[in-house]
C-alpha positions as CSV (number, residue, x, y, z in Angstrom):
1,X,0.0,0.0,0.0
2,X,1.3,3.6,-0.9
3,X,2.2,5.5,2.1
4,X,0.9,9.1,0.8
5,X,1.0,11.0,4.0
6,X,4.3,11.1,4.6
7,X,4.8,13.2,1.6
8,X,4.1,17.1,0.5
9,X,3.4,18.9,-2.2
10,X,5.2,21.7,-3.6
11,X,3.4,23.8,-6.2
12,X,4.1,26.9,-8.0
13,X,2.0,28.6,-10.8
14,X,2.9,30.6,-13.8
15,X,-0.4,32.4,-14.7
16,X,-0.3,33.9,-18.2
17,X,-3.3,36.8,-18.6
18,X,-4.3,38.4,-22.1
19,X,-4.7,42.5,-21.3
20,X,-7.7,44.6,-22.4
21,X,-5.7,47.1,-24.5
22,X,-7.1,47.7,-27.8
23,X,-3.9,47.5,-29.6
24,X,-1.4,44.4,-29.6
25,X,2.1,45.2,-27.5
26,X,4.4,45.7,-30.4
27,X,2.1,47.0,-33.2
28,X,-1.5,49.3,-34.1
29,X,-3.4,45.9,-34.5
30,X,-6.8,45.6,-33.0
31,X,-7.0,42.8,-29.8
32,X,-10.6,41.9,-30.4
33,X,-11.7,38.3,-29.7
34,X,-13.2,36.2,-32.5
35,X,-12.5,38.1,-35.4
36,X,-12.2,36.0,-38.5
37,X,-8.9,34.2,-38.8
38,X,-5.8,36.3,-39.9
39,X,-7.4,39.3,-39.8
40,X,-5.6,41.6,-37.2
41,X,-2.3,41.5,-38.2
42,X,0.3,43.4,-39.5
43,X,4.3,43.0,-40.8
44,X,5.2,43.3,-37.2
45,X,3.1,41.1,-35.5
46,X,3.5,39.0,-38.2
47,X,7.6,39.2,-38.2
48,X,8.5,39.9,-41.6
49,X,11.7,41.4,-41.8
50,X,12.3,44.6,-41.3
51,X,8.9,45.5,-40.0
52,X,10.2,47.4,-36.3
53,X,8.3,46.6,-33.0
54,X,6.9,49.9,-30.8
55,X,6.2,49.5,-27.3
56,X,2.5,50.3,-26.2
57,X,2.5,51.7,-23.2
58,X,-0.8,50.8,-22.0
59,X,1.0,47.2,-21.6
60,X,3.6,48.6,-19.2
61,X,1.1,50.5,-17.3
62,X,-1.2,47.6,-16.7
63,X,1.4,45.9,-15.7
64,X,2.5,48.1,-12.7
65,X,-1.2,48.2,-11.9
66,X,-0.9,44.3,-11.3
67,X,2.0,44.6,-9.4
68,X,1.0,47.3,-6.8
69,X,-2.2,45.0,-6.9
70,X,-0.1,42.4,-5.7
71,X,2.4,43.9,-3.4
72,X,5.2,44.2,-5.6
73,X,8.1,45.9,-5.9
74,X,8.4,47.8,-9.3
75,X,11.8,47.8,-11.0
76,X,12.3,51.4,-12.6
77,X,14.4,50.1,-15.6
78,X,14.2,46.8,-16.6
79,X,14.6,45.6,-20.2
80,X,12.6,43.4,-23.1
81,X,14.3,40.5,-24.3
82,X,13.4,37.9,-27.0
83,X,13.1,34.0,-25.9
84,X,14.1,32.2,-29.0
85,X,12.6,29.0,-29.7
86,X,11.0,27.6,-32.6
87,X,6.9,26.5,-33.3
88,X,4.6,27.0,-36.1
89,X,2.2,29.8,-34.2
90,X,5.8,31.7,-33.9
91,X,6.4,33.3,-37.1
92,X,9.7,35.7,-36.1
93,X,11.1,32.3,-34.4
94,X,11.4,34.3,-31.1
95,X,8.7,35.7,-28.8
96,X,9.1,39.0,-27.2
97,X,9.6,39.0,-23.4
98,X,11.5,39.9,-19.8
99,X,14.1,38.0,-18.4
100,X,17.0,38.6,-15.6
101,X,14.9,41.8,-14.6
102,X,10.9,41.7,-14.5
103,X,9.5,44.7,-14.2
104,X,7.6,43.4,-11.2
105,X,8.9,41.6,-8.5
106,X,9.0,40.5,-4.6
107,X,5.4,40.7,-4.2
108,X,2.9,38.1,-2.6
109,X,-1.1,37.6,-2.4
110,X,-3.1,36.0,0.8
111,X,-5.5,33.3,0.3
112,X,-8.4,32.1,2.9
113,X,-7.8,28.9,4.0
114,X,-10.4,29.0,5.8
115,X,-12.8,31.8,7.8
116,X,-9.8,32.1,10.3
117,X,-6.7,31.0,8.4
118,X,-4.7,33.5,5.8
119,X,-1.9,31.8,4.1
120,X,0.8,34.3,2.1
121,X,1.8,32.9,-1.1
122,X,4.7,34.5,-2.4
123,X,5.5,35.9,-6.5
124,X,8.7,35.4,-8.0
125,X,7.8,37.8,-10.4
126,X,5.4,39.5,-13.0
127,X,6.8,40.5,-16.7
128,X,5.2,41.8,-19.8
129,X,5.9,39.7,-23.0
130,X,3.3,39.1,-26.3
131,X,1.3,36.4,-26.8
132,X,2.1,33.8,-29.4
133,X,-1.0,32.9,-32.9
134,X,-3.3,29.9,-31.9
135,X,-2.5,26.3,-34.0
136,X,-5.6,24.9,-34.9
137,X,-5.0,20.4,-35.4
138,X,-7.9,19.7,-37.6
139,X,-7.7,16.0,-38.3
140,X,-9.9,16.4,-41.7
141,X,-7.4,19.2,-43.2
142,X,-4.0,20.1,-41.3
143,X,-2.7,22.1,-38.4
144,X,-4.5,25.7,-38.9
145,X,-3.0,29.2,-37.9
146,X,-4.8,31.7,-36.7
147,X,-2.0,34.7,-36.1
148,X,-5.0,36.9,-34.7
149,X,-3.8,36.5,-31.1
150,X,0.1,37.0,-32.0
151,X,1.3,39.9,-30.0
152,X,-1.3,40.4,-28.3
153,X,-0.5,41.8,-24.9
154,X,0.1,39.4,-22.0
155,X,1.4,39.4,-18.4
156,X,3.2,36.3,-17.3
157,X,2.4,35.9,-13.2
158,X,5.2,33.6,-11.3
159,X,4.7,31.9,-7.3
160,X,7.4,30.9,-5.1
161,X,6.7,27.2,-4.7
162,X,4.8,28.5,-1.5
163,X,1.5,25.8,-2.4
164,X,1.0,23.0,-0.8
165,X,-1.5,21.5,-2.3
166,X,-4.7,21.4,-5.2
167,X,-7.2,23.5,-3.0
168,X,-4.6,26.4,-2.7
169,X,-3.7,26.6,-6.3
170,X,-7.5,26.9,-6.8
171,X,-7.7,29.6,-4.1
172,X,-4.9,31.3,-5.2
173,X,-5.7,31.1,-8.8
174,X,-9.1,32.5,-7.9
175,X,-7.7,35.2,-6.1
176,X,-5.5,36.2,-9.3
177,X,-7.9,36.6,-11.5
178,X,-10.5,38.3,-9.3
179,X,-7.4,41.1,-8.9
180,X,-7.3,41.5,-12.4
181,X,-10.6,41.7,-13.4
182,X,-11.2,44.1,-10.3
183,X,-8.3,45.8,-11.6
184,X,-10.4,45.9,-15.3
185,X,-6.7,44.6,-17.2
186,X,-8.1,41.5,-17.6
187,X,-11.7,39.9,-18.3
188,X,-10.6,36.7,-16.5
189,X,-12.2,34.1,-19.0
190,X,-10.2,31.2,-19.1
191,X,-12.6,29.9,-22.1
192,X,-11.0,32.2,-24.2
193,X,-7.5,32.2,-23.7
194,X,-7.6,35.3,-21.2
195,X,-6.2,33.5,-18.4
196,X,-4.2,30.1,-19.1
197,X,-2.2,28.6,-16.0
198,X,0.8,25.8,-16.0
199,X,1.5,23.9,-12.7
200,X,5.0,23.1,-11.8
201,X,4.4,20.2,-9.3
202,X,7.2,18.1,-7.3
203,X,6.8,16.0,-3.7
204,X,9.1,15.6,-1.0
205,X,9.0,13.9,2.3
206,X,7.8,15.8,5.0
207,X,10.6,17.6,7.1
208,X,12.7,17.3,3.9
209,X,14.1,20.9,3.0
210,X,15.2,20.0,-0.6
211,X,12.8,20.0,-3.4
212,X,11.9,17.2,-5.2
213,X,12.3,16.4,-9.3
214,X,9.4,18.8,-10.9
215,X,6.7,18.5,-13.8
216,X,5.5,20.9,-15.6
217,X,1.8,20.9,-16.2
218,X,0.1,22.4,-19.2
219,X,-3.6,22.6,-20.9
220,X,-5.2,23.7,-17.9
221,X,-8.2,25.2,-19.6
222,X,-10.2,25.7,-15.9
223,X,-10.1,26.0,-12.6
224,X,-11.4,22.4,-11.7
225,X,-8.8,21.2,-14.1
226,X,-5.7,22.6,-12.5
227,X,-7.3,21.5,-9.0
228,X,-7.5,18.3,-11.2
229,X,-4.6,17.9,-12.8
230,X,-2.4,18.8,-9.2
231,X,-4.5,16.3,-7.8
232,X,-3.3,13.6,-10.0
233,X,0.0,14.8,-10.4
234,X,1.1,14.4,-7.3
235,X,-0.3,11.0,-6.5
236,X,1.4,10.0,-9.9
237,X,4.8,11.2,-8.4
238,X,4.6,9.7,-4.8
239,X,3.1,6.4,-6.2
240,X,6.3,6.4,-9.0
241,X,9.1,7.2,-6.0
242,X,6.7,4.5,-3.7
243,X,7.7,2.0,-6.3
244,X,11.5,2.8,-6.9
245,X,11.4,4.8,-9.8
246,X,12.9,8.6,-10.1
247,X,10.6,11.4,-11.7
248,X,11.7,13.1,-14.7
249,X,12.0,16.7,-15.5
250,X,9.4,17.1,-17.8
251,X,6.5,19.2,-19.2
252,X,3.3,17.0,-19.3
253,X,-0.3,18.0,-20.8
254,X,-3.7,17.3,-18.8
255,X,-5.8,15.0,-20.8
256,X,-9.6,16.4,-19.0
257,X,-11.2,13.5,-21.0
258,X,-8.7,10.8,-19.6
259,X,-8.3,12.9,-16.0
260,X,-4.6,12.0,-16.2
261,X,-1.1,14.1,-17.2
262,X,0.3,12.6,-20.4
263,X,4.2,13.3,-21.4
264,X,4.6,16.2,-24.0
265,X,8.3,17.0,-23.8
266,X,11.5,17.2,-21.6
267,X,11.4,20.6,-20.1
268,X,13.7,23.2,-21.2
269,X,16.1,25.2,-19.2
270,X,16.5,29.0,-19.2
271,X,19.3,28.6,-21.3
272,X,17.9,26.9,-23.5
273,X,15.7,29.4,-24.6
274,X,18.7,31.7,-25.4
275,X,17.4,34.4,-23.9
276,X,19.2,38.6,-25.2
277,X,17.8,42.1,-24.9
278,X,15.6,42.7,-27.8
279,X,17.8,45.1,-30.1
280,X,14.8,46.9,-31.4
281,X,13.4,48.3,-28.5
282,X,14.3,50.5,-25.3
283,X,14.3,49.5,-22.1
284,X,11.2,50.4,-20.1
285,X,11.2,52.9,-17.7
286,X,9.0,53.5,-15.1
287,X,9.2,57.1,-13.1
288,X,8.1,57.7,-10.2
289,X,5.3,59.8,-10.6
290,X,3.7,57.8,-12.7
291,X,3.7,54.7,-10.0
292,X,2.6,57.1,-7.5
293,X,-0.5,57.9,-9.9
294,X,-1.1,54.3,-10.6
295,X,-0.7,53.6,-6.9
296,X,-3.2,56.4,-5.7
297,X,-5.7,55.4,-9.0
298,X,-6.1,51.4,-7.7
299,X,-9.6,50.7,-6.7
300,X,-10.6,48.5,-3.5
301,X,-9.3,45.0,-4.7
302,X,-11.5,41.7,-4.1
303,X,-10.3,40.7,-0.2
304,X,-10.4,44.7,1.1
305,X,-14.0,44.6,0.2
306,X,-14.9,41.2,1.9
307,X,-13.6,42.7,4.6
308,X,-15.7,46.1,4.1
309,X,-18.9,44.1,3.5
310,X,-18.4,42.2,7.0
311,X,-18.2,45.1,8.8
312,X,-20.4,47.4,7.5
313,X,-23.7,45.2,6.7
314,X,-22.3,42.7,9.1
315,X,-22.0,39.7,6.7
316,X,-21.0,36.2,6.7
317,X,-17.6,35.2,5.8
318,X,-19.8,33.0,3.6
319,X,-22.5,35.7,2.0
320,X,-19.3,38.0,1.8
321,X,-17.4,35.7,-0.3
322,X,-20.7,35.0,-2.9
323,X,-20.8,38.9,-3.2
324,X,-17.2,40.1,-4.0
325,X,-16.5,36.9,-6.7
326,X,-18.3,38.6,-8.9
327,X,-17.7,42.3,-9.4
328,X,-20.9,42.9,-10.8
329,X,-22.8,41.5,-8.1
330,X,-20.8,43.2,-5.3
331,X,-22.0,46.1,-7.5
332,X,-25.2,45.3,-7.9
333,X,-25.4,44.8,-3.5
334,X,-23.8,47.9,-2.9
335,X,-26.1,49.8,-5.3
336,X,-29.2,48.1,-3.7
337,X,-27.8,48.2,0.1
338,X,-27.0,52.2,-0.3
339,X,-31.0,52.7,-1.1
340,X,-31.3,50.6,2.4
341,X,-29.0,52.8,4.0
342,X,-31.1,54.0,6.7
343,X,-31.9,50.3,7.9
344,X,-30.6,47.8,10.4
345,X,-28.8,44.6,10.4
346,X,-32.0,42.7,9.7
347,X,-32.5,44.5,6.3
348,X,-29.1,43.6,5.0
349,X,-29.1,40.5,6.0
350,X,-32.8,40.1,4.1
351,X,-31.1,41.6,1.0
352,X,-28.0,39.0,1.3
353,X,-30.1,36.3,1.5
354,X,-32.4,37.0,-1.2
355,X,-29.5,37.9,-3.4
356,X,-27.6,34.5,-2.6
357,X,-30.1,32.9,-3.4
358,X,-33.2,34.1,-5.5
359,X,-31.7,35.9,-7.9
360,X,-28.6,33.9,-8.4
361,X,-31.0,31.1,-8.9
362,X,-31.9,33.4,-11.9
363,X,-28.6,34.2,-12.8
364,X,-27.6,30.3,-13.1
365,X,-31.3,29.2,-14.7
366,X,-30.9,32.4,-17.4
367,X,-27.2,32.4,-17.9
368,X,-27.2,36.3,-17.3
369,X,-25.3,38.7,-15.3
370,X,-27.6,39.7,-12.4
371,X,-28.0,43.2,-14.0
372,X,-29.3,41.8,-17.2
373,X,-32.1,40.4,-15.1
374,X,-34.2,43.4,-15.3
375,X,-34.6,44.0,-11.5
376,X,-33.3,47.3,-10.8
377,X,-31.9,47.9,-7.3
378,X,-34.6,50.2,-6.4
379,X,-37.4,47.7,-6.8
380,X,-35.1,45.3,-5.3
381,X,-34.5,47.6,-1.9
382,X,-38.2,48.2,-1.8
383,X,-39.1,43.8,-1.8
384,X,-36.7,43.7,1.0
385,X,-38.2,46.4,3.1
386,X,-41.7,45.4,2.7
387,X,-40.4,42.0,3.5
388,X,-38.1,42.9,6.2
389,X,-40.6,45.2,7.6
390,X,-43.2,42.6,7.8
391,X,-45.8,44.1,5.3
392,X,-46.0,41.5,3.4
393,X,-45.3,37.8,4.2
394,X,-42.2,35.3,2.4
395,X,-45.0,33.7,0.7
396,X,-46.1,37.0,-1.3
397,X,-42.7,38.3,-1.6
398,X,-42.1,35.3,-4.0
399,X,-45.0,35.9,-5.8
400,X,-44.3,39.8,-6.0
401,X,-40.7,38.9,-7.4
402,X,-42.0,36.7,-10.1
403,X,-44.4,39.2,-11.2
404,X,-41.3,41.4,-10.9
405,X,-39.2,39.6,-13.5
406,X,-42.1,39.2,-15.7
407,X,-43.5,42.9,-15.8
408,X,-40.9,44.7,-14.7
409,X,-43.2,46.6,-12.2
410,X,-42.3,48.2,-8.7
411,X,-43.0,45.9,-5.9
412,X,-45.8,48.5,-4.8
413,X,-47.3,48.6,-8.0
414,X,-48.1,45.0,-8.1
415,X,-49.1,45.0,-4.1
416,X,-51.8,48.0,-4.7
417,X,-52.9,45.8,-8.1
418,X,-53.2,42.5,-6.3
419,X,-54.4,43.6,-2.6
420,X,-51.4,41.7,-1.4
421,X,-50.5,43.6,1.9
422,X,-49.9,41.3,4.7
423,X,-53.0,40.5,7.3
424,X,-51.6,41.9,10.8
425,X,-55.4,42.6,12.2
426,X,-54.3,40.2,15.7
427,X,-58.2,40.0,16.7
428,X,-59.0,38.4,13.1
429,X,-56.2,36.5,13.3
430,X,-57.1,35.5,16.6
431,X,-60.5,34.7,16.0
432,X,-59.3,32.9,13.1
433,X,-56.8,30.0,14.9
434,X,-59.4,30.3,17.5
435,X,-62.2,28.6,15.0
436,X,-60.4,26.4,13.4
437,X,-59.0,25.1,16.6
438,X,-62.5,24.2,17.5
439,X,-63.5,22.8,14.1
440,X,-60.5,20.3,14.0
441,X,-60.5,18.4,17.1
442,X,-59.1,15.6,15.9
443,X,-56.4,17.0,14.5
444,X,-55.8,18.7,18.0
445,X,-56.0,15.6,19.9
446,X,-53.1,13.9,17.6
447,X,-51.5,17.0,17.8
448,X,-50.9,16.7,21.5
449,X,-50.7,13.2,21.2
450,X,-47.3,14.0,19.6
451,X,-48.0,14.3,15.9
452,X,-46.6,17.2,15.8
453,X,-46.3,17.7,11.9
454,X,-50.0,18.6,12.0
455,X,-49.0,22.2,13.4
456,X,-48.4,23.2,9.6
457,X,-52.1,21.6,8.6
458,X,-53.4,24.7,11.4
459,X,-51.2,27.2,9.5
460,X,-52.2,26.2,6.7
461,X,-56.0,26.6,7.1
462,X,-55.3,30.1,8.5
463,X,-53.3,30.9,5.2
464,X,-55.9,29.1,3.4
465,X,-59.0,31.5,4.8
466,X,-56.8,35.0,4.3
467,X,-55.6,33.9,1.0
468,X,-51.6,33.5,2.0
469,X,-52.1,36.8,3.6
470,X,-52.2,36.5,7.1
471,X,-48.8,37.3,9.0
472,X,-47.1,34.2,10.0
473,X,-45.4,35.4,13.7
474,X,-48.8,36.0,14.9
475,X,-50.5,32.5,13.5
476,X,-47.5,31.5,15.5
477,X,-48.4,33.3,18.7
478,X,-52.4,32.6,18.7
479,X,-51.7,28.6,17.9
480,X,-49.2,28.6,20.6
481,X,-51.8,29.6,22.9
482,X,-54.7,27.4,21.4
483,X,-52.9,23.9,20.6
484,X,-50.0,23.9,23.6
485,X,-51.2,25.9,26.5
């Protein structure tokens, strides 16, 4: 049997993330996604000769934007080099990139381990370089190349080997690309090619201080599949040392179909990539006013709002973390929670839940961003306060919100239009529970007897005679009174 537990895992991620300039890093050519084939491109993305590279600066300046994002410290000269190497989708036979001095390094991110635990997970380094064209193997014709997405802008994100395992390389991949897309460098879509991750993965015996023999893992088109892949990887290289073998340096590719790492090729060294300042261009220079500006322009990033939200509408670490994934919906909370401003604890806490869960259920079930649903957060913050203010009951509120998505009227509209205000008349309701009591003995009698499931049957009769009106904390208190004292 393989003795698993007396190894660890050591894990670092290189996280490579497309930018939302409009123009490509070395050249005028237009960045937008899905254009037909071929399209955007030019002599200089393409690499003819002669055709001269110009440095767009909107590359440099995102990245310095990651970087304070991320704790970094920001080199204020550092220089573009070209890693030679040769591949179909590389026309010039070199790629554009940083070496011996990123423009970013030294930094570090925290990730929740859990509602108590922070963990620090240091970067190496973040560097600009340009992104390569996109092979397409069809089996029917050929390989295909779409040079469309050569040169456009990336930057390449590097970890210390600070992981320990699958769960923080999800957390801390999730944390990445929640910066960036807070940042608004980055959309974030892995689907697209906007965020693509490799996993460098060895194990070591517990205690041990040297590193073990790595792998590199590529194709990680998802977050589940780099949780995945690490996963597998790692039992792959304790069961191989388990059994006597060694692991080789490699770089192996994720097979999702399979759910297993396949070899591709034995992994390169730095060297090997022959790595020499780009002739063609200047080194980049970064001021310091213009960090200072970038600094003092960086909006509040994903964790120093989860923090925020806690405090202020006294949230969850759970509800918190729903709300900031998404920037739109922390958005979309904050605009509805500001109209609730005046309110207590109670109201947010209404609004939370109806968010987490009714309207996400929407969200999933239409496949729309929640402010495509077509409740605005005005008639949002009104449901909750009639709600949370007991006017009308849970029962109506459901029934006011579909009538909501489906005419896009104000909650009070559709109230007035349906005489939906909640019954709160305590005599009615009294004489109510106090009649059907008496009209039910039977049920009363098994009631006491210790059936108590038929307390709902009472509620619902009362319900049933006001129409789903009646308000259900004082059914509640007169039943109390009538069935157990």
């Amino acid at each position: 049997m393989i003795n698993s537990y007396k190894y660890e895992a050591v894990i670092g991620l290189e996280v490579h993330s497309q930018l939302l300039t409009e123009t490509k890093a070395f050249c005028g050519c237009s960045t937008k996604f899905g254009d037909f084939p071929n399209s955007n491109t030019c002599p200089v993305c393409l690499g003819m000769p002669g055709a001269l590279p110009v440095l767009n600066e909107k590359l440099v300046d995102f990245a310095i934007k990651m970087g304070l994002a991320t704790n970094c410290s920001i080199r204020k000269t550092s220089t573009l080099s070209r890693k030679n190497y040769f591949y179909e989708d590389l026309t010039k036979g070199y790629q554009i990139s940083q070496y011996e001095d990123p423009i970013c390094y030294d930094g570090y991110i925290e990730i929740e381990k859990s509602d108590t635990e922070i963990k620090k997970i240091g970067l190496t380094r973040i560097h600009i370089e340009e992104d390569t064209g996109k092979s397409i193997h069809d089996l029917d014709i050929d390989t295909l190349l779409d040079f469309n997405r050569s040169g456009v802008p990336l930057i390449e994100i590097v970890s210390e080997p600070d992981i320990r395992d699958a769960d923080e390389a999800y957390k801390y991949l999730e944390q990445i690309r929640q910066i960036l897309i807070y940042l608004g460098i980055s959309s974030g879509n892995m689907e697209e090619g906007a965020l693509r991750c490799d996993a460098n993965v060895s194990v070591r015996l517990i205690g041990a201080e040297k590193f073990g023999t790595k792998t590199e893992v590529k194709n990680l088109n998802s977050f589940r599949n780099v949780q995945k892949a690490i996963e597998y990887e790692i039992s792959r290289q304790i069961e191989v040392i388990e059994n006597g073998g060694k692991i080789t340096q490699e770089t192996r590719l994720w097979d999702a179909s399979k759910h297993i790492t396949r070899v591709m090729r034995t992994k390169e060294m730095a060297h090997d990539y022959r790595y020499f300042p780009e002739p063609d261009l200047l080194q980049v220079y970064v001021a310091d006013e213009w960090k200072n500006e970038i600094q003092n322009s960086l909006p509040e990033l994903p964790m120093q709002k989860k923090k925020r939200f806690m405090q202020e509408y006294h949230l969850s670490n759970y509800d918190a973390t729903i709300l900031i994934n998404d920037i739109i919906l922390s958005r979309y909370f904050e605009q509805t929670a500001a109209i609730l401003n005046e309110k207590n604890e109670k109201y947010f806490k209404v609004l939370t839940n109806w968010i987490n869960t009714e309207m996400l259920r929407l969200v999933a079930e239409q496949n729309k961003k929640i402010n495509e649903l077509g409740i605005t957060s005005d008639n949002l913050a009104e449901l909750v306060d009639l709600f949370a203010s007991e006017i009308i009951s849970s029962r109506i509120a459901k029934d006011v919100f579909a009538e909501m998505i489906a005419t896009g009227k104000s909650p009070s509209q559709i109230i007035e239009e349906k005489n939906l205000v909640q019954v709160s008349d305590e005599t009615l309701i009294d004489n109510l529970v106090k009649d059907i009591v008496a009209n039910n003995p039977e049920s009363v009698e098994k009631y006491k007897s210790g059936r108590n499931n038929l307390y709902g049957f009472f509620v619902g009769q009362v319900m049933k005679q006001t129409q789903g009106k009646a308000n259900p904390k004082i059914i509640n208190k007169y039943l109390d009174i009538y069935l157990n004292q």
